[in-house]
C-alpha positions as a Markdown table, in Angstrom:
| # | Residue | x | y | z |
|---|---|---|---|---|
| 1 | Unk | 134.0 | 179.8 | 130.4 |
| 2 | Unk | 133.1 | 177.5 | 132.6 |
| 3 | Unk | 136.0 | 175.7 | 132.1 |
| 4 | Unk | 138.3 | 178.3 | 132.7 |
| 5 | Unk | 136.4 | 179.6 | 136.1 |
| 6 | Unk | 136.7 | 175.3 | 137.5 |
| 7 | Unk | 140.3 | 175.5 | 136.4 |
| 8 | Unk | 140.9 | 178.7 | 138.1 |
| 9 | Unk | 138.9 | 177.5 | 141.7 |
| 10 | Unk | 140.7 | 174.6 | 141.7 |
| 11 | Unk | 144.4 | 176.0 | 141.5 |
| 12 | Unk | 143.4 | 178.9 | 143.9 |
| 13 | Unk | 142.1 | 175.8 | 146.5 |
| 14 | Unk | 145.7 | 174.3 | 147.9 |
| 15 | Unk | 146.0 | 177.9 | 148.7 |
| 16 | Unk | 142.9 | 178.8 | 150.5 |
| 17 | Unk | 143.4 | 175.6 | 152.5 |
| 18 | Unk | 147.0 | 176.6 | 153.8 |
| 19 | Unk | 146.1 | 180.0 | 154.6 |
| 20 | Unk | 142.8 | 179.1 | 156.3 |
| 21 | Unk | 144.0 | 176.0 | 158.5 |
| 22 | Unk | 147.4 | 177.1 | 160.2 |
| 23 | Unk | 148.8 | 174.7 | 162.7 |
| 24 | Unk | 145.7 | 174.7 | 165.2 |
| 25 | Unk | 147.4 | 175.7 | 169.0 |
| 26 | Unk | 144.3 | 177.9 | 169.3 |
| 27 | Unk | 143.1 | 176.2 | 171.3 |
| 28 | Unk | 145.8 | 175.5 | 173.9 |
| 29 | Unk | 146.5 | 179.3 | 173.7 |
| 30 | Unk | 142.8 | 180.0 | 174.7 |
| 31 | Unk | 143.1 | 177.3 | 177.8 |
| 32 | Unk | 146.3 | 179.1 | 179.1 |
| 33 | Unk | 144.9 | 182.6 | 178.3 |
| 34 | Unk | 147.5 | 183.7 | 176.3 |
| 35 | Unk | 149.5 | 183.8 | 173.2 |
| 36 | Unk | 152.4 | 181.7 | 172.2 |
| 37 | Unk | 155.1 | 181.7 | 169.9 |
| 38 | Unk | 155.3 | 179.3 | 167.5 |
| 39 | Unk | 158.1 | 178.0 | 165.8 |
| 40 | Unk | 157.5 | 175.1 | 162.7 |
| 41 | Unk | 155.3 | 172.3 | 164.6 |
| 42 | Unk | 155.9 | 173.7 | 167.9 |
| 43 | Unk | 154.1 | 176.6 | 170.4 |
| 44 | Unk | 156.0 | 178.1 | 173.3 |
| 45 | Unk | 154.2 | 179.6 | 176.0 |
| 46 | Unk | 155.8 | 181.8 | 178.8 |
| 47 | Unk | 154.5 | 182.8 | 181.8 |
| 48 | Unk | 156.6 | 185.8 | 183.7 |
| 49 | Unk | 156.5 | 185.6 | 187.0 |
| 50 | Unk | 156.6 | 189.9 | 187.8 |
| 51 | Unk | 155.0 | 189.4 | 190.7 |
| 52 | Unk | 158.0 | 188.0 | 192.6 |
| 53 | Unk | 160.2 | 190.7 | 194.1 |
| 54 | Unk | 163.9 | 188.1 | 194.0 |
| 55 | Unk | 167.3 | 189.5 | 194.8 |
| 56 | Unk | 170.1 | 187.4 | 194.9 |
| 57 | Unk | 172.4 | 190.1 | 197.3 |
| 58 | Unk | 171.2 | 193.8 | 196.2 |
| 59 | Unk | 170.7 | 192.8 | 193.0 |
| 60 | Unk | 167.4 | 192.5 | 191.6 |
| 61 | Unk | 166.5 | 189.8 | 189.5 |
| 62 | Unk | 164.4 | 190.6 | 186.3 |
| 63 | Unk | 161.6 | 188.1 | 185.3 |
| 64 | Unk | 163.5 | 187.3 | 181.6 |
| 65 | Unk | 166.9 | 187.0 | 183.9 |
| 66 | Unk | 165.7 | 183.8 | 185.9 |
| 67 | Unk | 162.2 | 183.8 | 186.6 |
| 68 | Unk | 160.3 | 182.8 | 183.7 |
| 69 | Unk | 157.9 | 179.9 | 183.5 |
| 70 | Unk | 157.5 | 177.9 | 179.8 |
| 71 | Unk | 155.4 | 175.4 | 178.9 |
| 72 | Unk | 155.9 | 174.1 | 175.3 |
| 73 | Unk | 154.1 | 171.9 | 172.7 |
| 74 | Unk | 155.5 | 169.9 | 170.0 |
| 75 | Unk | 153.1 | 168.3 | 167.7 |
| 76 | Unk | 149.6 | 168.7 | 166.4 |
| 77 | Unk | 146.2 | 169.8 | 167.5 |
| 78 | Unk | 145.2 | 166.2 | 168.2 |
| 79 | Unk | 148.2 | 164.7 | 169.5 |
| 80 | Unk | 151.0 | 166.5 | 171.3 |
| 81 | Unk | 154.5 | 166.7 | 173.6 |
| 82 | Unk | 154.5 | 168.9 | 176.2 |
| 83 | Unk | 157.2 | 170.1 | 178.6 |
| 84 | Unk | 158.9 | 172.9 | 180.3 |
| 85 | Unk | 159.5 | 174.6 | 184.0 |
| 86 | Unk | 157.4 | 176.5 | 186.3 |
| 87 | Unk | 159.1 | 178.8 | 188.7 |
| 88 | Unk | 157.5 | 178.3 | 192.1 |
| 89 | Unk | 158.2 | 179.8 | 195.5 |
| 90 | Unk | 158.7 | 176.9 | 198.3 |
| 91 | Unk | 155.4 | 177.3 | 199.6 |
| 92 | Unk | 153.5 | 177.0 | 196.2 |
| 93 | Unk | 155.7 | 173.7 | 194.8 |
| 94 | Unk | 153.5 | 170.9 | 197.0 |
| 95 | Unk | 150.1 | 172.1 | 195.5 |
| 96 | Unk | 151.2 | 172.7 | 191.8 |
| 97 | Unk | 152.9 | 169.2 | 192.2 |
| 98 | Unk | 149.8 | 167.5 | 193.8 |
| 99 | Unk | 148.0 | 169.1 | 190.8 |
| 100 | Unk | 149.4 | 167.7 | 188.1 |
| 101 | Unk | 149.8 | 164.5 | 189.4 |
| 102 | Unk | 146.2 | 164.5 | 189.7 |
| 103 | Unk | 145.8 | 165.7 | 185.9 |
| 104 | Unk | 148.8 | 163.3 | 185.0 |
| 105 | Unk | 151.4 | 165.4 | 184.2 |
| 106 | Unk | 154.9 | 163.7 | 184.8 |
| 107 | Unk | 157.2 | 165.4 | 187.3 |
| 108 | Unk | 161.0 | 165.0 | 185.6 |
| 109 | Unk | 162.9 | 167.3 | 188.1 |
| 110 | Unk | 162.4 | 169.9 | 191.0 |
| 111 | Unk | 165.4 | 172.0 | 192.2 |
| 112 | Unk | 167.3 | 175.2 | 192.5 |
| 113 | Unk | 169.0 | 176.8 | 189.6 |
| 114 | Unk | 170.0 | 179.9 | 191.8 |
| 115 | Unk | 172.0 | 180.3 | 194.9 |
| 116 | Unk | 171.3 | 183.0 | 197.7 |
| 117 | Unk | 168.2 | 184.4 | 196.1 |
| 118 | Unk | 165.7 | 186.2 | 198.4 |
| 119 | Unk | 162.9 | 184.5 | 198.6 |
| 120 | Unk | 164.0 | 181.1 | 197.6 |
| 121 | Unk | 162.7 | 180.4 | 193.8 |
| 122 | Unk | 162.4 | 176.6 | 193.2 |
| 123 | Unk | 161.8 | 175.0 | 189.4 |
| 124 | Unk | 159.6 | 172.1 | 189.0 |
| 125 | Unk | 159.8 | 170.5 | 185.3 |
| 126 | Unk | 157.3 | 168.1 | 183.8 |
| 127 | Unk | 156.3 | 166.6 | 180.5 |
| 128 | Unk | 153.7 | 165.1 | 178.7 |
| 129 | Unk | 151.5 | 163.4 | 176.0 |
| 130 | Unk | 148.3 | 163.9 | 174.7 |
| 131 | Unk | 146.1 | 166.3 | 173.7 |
| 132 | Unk | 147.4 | 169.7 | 173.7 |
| 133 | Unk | 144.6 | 171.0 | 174.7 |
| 134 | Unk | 143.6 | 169.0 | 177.5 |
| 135 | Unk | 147.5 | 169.0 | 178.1 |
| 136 | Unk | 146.9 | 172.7 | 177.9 |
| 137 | Unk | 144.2 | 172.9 | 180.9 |
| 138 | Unk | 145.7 | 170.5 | 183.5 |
| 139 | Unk | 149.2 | 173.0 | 183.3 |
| 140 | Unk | 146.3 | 176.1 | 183.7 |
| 141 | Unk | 145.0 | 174.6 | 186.8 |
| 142 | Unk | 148.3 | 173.7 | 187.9 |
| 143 | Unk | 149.7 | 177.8 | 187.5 |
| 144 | Unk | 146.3 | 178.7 | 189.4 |
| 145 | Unk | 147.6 | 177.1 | 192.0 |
| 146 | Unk | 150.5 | 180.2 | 192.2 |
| 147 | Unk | 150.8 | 183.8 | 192.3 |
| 148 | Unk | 151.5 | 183.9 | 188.3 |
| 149 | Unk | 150.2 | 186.3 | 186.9 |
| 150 | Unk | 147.8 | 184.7 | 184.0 |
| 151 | Unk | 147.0 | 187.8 | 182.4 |
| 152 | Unk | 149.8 | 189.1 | 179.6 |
| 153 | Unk | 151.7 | 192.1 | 180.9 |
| 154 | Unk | 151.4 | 195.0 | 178.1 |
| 155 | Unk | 154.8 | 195.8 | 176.8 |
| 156 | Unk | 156.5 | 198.7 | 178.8 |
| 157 | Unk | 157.7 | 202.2 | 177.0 |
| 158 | Unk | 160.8 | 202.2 | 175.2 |
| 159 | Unk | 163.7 | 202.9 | 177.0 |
| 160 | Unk | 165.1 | 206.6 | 175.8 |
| 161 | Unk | 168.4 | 205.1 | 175.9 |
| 162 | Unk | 169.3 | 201.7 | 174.3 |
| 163 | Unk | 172.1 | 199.5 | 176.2 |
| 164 | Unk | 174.8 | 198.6 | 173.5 |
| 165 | Unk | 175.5 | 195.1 | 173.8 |
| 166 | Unk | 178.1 | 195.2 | 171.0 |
| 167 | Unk | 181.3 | 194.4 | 172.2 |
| 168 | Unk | 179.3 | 191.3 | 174.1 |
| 169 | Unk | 177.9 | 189.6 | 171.0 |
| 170 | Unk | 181.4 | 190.4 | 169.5 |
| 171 | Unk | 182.6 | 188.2 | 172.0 |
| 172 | Unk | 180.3 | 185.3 | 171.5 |
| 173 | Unk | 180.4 | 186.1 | 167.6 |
| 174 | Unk | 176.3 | 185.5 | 167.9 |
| 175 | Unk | 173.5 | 188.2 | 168.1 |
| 176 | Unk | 171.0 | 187.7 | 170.7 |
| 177 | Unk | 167.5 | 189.3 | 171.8 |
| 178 | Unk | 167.3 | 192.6 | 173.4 |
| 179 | Unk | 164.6 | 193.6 | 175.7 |
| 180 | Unk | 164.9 | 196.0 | 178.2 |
| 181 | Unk | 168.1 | 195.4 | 180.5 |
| 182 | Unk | 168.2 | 192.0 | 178.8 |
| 183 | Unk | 170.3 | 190.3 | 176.5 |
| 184 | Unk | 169.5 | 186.8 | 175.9 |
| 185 | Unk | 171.4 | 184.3 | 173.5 |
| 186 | Unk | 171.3 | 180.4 | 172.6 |
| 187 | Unk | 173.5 | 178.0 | 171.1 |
| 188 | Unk | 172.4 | 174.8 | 169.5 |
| 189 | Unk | 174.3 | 171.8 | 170.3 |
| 190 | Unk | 175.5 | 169.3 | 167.1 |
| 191 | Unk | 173.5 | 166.1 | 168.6 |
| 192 | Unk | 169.9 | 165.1 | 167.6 |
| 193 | Unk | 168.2 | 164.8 | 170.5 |
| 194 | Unk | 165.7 | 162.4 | 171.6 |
| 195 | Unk | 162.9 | 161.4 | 174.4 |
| 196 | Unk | 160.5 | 158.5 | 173.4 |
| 197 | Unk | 161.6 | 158.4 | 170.0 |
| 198 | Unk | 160.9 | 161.9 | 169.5 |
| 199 | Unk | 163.5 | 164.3 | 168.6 |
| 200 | Unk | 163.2 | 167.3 | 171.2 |
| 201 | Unk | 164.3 | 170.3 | 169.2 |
| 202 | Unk | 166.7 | 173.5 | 170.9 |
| 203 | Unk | 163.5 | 175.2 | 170.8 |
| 204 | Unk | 162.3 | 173.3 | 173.5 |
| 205 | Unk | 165.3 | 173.3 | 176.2 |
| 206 | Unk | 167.8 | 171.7 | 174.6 |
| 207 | Unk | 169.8 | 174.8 | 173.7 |
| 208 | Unk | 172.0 | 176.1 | 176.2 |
| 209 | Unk | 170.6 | 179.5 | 177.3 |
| 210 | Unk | 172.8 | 182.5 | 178.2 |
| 211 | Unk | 171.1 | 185.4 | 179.9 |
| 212 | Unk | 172.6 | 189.1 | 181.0 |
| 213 | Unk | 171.2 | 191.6 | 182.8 |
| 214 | Unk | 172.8 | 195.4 | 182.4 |
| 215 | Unk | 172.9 | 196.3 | 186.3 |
| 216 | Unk | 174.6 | 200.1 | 185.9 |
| 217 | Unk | 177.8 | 199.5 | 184.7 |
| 218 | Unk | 177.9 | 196.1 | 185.6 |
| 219 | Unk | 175.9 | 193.2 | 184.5 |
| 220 | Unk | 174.6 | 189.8 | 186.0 |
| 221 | Unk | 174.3 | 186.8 | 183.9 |
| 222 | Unk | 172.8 | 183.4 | 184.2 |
| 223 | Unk | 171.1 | 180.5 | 182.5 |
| 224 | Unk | 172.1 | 176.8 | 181.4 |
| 225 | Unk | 174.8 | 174.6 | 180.1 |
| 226 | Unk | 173.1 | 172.1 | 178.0 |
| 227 | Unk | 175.8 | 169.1 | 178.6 |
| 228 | Unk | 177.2 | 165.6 | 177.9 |
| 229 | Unk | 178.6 | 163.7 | 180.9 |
| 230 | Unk | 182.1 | 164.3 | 179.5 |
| 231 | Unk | 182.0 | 168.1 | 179.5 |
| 232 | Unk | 180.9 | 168.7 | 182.6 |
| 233 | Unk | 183.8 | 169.3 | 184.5 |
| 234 | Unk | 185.7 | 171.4 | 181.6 |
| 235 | Unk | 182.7 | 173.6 | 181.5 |
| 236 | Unk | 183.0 | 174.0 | 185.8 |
| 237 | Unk | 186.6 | 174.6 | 185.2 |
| 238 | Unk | 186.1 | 177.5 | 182.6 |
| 239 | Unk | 183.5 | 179.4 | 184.7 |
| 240 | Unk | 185.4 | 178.7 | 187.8 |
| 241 | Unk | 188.4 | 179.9 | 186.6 |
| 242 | Unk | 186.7 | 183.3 | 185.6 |
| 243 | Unk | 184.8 | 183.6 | 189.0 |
| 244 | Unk | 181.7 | 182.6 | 187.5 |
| 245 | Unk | 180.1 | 180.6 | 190.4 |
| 246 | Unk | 178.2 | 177.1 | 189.2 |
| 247 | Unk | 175.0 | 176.6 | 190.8 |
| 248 | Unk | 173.5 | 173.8 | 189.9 |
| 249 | Unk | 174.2 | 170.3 | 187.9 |
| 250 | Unk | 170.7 | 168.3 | 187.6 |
| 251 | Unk | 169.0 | 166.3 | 184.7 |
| 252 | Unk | 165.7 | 168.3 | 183.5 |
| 253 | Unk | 164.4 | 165.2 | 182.0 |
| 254 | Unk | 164.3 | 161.7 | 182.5 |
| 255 | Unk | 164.8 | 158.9 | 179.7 |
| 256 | Unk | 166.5 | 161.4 | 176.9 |
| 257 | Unk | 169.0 | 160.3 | 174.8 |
| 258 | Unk | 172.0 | 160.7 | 175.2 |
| 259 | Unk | 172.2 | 161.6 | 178.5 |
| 260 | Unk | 172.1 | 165.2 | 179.7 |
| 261 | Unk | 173.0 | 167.5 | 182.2 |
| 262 | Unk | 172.2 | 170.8 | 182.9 |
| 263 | Unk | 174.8 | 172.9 | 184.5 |
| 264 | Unk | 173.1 | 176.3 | 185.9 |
| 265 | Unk | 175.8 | 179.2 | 186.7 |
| 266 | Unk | 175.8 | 182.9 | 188.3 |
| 267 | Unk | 178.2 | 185.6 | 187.4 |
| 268 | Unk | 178.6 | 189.0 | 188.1 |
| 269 | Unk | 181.2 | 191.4 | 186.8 |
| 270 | Unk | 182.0 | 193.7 | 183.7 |
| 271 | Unk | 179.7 | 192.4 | 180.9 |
| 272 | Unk | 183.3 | 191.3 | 178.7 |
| 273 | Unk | 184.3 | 189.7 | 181.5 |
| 274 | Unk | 181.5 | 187.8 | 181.8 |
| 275 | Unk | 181.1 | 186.8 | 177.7 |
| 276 | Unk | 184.9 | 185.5 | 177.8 |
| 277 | Unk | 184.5 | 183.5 | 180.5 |
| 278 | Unk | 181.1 | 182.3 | 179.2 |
| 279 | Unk | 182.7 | 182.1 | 176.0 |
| 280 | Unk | 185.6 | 180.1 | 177.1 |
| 281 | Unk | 183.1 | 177.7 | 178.8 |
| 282 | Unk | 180.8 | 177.3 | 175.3 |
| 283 | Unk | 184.0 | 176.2 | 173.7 |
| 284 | Unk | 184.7 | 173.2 | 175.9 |
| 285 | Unk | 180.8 | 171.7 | 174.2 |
| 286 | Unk | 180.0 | 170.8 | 171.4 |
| 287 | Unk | 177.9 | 173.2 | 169.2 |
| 288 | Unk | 176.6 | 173.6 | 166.2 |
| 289 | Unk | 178.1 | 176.4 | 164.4 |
């Protein structure tokens, strides 16, 4: 019997362990004050920023649109890589910077990614290494430095009607995440991508990232082209060509490999418009399919 009862403790261990010691961000969540998303060895932390009122014209500019701060860990509870963008107004971009220089955070970029938005919306990108959690606590101190709102906003009622975003994803032959007015898809390039011998995964901004907003009948779209030197200029051509203005073309990082550039874009027409131009400019890069 007693046999039977070690036997039986000792095959029901491995299990015990794996369900009582999941990959330990707890801690990191606790520092920012709120929950992540995880995603294999990898937590993804996003910060809306609702409390900015943006308009680019007289249309408004949704925080999952454009205006979304992410901070992002790749790793393990003792040793990490952290990076992401905080979206900053001009006036909040000097402290935040002086901050994490002081808690030795690496700046990689600062810059626009939008054109004629009121008030002007900067992004201010960083990375690094060590532990999360004290990784964690220098990018808290850093957002208290803003107008971010730090506690989670509670999910808002249901929409009575649903937007059909159908004949959209038919166009980009991918299904994306719906929330709200928004429609937000990602496509994986082919490369393995690396930064200090690390491979950075899609998860953590290296996917380019197409957002719509349903503005009445219309819709507004925007994100990132996640590019090689050589595609560049195809991808400007395709969006030009279907009056989908280019924005911005800045590296996010610094010593990546290969090299990358980012190519930030603004459109605003008929939602099928807008996909086949986007569409056309996705097929001049090299994804993964």
């Amino acid at each position: 019997m007693k046999l039977i009862i070690l036997v039986a403790a000792m095959l029901a261990w491995p299990m015990s362990i794996a369900l009582a010691q999941p990959m330990g961000w707890q801690g990191v969540e606790a520092a920012l004050g709120r929950k992540g998303t995880v995603q294999e060895d990898m937590l993804k932390v996003t910060f809306p920023r609702s409390d900015l009122k943006v308009t680019v014209g007289e249309i408004p500019i949704e925080p999952g649109l454009a205006l979304t701060s992410w901070i992002g860990f790749k790793g393990s509870e003792k040793n990490a890589m952290m990076m992401g963008d905080l979206v900053l107004l001009e006036k909040e971009v000097s402290p935040v910077m002086s901050q994490l220089v002081a808690k030795g955070i690496d700046i990689t970029a600062l810059h626009n990614h939008l054109l004629n938005e009121t008030p002007t919306v900067m992004y201010l990108h960083f990375s690094g290494n060590g532990a999360p959690g004290k990784l964690a606590e220098a990018m808290r101190s850093a957002l208290s430095m803003t107008g971010t709102p730090m506690e989670a906003k509670k999910s808002a009622a249901p929409q009575t009607a649903a937007i059909d975003w159908t004949k959209v994803e038919t166009i980009f032959a991918r299904t994306g995440q719906k929330k709200g007015n928004l429609l937000q898809l990602s496509f994986s390039r082919k490369e393995t991508i690396k930064e200090h011998g690390m491979v950075v995964p899609p998860y953590l901004g290296m996917a380019t990232g197409i957002n719509i907003q349903a503005v009445g009948n219309k819709a507004a779209a925007t994100g990132d082209f996640v590019l090689l030197g050589d595609e560049v200029n195809p991808v400007v051509k395709a969006l030009t060509s279907h009056n989908i203005a280019v924005t911005a073309i800045h590296s996010h990082m610094l010593l990546e490999s290969p090299r990358l550039f980012f190519l930030h874009f603004w459109g605003y027409d008929d939602p099928e418009k807008l996909a086949s131009g986007l569409k056309t400019a996705l097929d001049n890069t090299n994804l993964k399919k």
